[in-house]
C-alpha positions in Angstrom: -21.0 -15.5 177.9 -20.0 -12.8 180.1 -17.2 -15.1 181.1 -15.7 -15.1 177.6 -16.5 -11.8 177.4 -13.9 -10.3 180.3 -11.7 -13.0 178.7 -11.4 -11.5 175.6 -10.9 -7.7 177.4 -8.3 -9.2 179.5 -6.4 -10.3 176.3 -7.3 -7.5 174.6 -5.8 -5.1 177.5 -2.8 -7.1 177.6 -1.9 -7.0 174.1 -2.5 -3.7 174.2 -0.3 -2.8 176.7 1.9 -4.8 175.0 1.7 -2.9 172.0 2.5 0.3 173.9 5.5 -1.2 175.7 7.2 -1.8 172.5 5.8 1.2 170.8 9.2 3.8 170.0 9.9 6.6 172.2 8.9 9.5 170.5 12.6 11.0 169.9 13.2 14.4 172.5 13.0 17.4 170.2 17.3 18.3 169.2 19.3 20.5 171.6 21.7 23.0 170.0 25.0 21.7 170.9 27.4 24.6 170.7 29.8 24.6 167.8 32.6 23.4 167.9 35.9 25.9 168.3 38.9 25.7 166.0 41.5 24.4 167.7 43.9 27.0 168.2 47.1 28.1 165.9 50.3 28.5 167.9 53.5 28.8 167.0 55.4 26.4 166.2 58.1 25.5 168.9 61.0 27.1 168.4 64.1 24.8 167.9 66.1 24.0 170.7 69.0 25.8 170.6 72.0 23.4 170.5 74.6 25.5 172.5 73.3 27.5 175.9 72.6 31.0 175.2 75.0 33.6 176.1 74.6 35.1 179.4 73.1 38.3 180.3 74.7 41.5 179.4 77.1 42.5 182.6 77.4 46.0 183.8 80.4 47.1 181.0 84.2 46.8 182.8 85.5 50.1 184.5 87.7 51.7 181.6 91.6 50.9 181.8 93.7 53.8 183.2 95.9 55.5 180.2 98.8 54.1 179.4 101.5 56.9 178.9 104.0 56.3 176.5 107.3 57.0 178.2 110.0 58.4 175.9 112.8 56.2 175.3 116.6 56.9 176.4 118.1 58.8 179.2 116.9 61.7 180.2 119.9 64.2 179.1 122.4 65.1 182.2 122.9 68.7 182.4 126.6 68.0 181.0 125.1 66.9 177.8 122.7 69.8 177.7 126.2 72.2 178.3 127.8 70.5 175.5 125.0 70.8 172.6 125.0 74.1 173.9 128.5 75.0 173.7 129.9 77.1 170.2 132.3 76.7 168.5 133.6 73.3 167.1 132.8 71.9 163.8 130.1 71.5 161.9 130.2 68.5 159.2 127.2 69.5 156.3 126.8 66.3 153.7 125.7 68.4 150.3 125.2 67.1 146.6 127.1 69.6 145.3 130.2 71.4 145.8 130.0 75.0 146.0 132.0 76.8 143.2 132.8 79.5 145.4 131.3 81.4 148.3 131.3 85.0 147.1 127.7 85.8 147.2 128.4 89.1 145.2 129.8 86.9 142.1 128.8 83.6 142.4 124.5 82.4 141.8 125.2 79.2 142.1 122.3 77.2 143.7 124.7 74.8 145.1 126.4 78.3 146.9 123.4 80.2 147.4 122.3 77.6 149.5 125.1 78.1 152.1 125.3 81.9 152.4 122.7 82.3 154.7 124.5 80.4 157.2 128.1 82.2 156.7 126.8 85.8 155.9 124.5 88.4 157.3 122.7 91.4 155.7 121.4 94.7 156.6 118.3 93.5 156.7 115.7 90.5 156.5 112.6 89.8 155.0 110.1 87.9 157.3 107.2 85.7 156.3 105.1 87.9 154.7 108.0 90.1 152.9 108.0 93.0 155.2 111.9 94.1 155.9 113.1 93.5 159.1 116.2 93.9 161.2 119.5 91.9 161.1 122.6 93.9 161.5 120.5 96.9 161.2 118.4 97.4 164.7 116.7 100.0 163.2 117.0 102.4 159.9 115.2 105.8 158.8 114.7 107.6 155.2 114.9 110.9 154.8 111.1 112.8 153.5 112.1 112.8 149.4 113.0 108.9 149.6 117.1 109.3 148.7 118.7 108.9 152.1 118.9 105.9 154.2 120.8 105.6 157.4 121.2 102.5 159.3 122.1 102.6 162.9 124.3 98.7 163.4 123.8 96.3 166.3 126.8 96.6 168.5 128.9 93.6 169.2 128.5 91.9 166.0 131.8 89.9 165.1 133.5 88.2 162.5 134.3 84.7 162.7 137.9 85.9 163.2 136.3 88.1 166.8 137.0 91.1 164.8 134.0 94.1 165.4 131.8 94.7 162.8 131.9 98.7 161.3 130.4 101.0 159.5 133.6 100.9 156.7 132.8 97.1 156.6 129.4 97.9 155.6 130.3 100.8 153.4 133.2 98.5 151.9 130.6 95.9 150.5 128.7 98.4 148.9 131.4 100.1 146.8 132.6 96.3 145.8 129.3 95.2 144.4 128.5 98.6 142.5 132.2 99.1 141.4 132.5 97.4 137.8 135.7 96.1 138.1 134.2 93.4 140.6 131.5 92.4 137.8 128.8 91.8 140.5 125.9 89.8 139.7 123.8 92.2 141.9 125.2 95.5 140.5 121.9 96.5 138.4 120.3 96.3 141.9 122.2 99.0 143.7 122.8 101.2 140.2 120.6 103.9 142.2 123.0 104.6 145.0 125.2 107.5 144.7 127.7 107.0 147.4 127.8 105.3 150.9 129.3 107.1 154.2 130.3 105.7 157.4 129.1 108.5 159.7 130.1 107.0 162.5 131.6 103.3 163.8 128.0 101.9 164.1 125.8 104.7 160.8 125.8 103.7 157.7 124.4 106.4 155.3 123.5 105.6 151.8 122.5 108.4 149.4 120.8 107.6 146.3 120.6 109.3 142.9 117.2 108.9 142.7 114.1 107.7 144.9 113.9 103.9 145.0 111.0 102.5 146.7 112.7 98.5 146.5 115.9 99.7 148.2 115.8 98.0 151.1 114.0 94.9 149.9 116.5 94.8 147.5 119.6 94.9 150.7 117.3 91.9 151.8 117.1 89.9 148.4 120.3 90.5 146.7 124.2 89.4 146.6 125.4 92.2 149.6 126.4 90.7 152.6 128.8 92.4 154.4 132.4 91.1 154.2 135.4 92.2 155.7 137.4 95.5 154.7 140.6 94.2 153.6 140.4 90.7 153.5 141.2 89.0 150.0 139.0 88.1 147.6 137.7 84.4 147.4 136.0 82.6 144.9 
């Protein structure tokens, strides 16, 4: 009886232990596992560039010397120079008009006008800002009431024919213009003057009627440049 009885515990502890063998596990209580990180955003690859790049800036090129522009020709021999510097000769002047005649005192043609600057002089010249100044007068002086004006002449002053230029030229072309027989264009400028004196070879003195402020503007303006006593008329 006791036999069966330790017989039965036996079998009874082996099953047991059986049991427990194949019992489950009891499942280990969950570790945190760390979440995940996003995988990371680049940027995307740039293409590959289908030609090399371009090298790396160089230091810039030292600047190229001036060039100097060298006139072109000969330089001008100093027989050359003598020659454009010599007078006399002849002067050839293409024009679109033929002067009528080249008497300033009678003639206002444009196509004159425009070449009596070049053959005749005056007493005196207007500069740039219309202030008279001398020509074949070096220097002039009026008298305190404004009627008398005496011009002192530059000596040495010719004709084209080498004759001297005078006082009786000067008082010539005056008594021409204002003289009505020569039916002047420029008469009603020089109706103040009185008379005209040569004092001497190289005084002019000119006495008007009445003070005129314009006088000498006027002998700067105006159809009276001096022509020679005696020579005929022209034009």
């Amino acid at each position: 009886m006791i036999s069966n009885v330790r017989l039965v515990n036996c079998v009874g502890a082996i099953l047991l232990a059986m049991v427990v063998g194949c019992a489950r596990a009891p499942e280990a209580p969950p570790t945190a596992v760390p979440a995940a990180k996003p995988a990371a955003t680049t940027a995307p690859a740039a293409a590959a560039p289908t030609t090399a790049p371009a090298a790396a800036a160089t230091a810039p090129a030292a600047a190229a010397a001036p060039t100097v522009a060298k006139p072109v020709g000969t330089a001008a021999t100093p027989a050359a120079t003598a020659a454009l510097a010599a007078k006399g000769g002849e002067l050839v002047v293409g024009k679109d008009q033929e002067a009528p005649g080249l008497d300033p005192a009678k003639n206002p043609a444009q196509a004159a006008t425009r070449i009596f600057d070049l053959m005749y002089s005056r007493l005196t010249r207007l500069d740039v800002q219309m202030r008279p100044q001398p020509d074949l007068a070096e220097k002039w002086e009026i008298s305190p009431d404004g009627k008398t004006y005496v011009f002192h002449l530059r000596s040495g002053v010719k004709f084209h024919n080498g004759r001297d230029l005078t006082a009786t030229d000067v008082k010539y072309t005056y008594e021409r213009i204002i003289n009505p027989e020569t039916a002047s264009i420029a008469k009603s400028f020089f109706d103040p003057i009185d008379h005209v004196d040569a004092t001497d070879p190289l005084t002019v003195t000119i006495v008007l009627k009445t003070a005129y402020t314009p006088f000498v503007g006027g002998d700067c303006r105006q159809g009276n440049r001096r022509r020679e006593q005696g020579r005929p008329e022209q034009g």
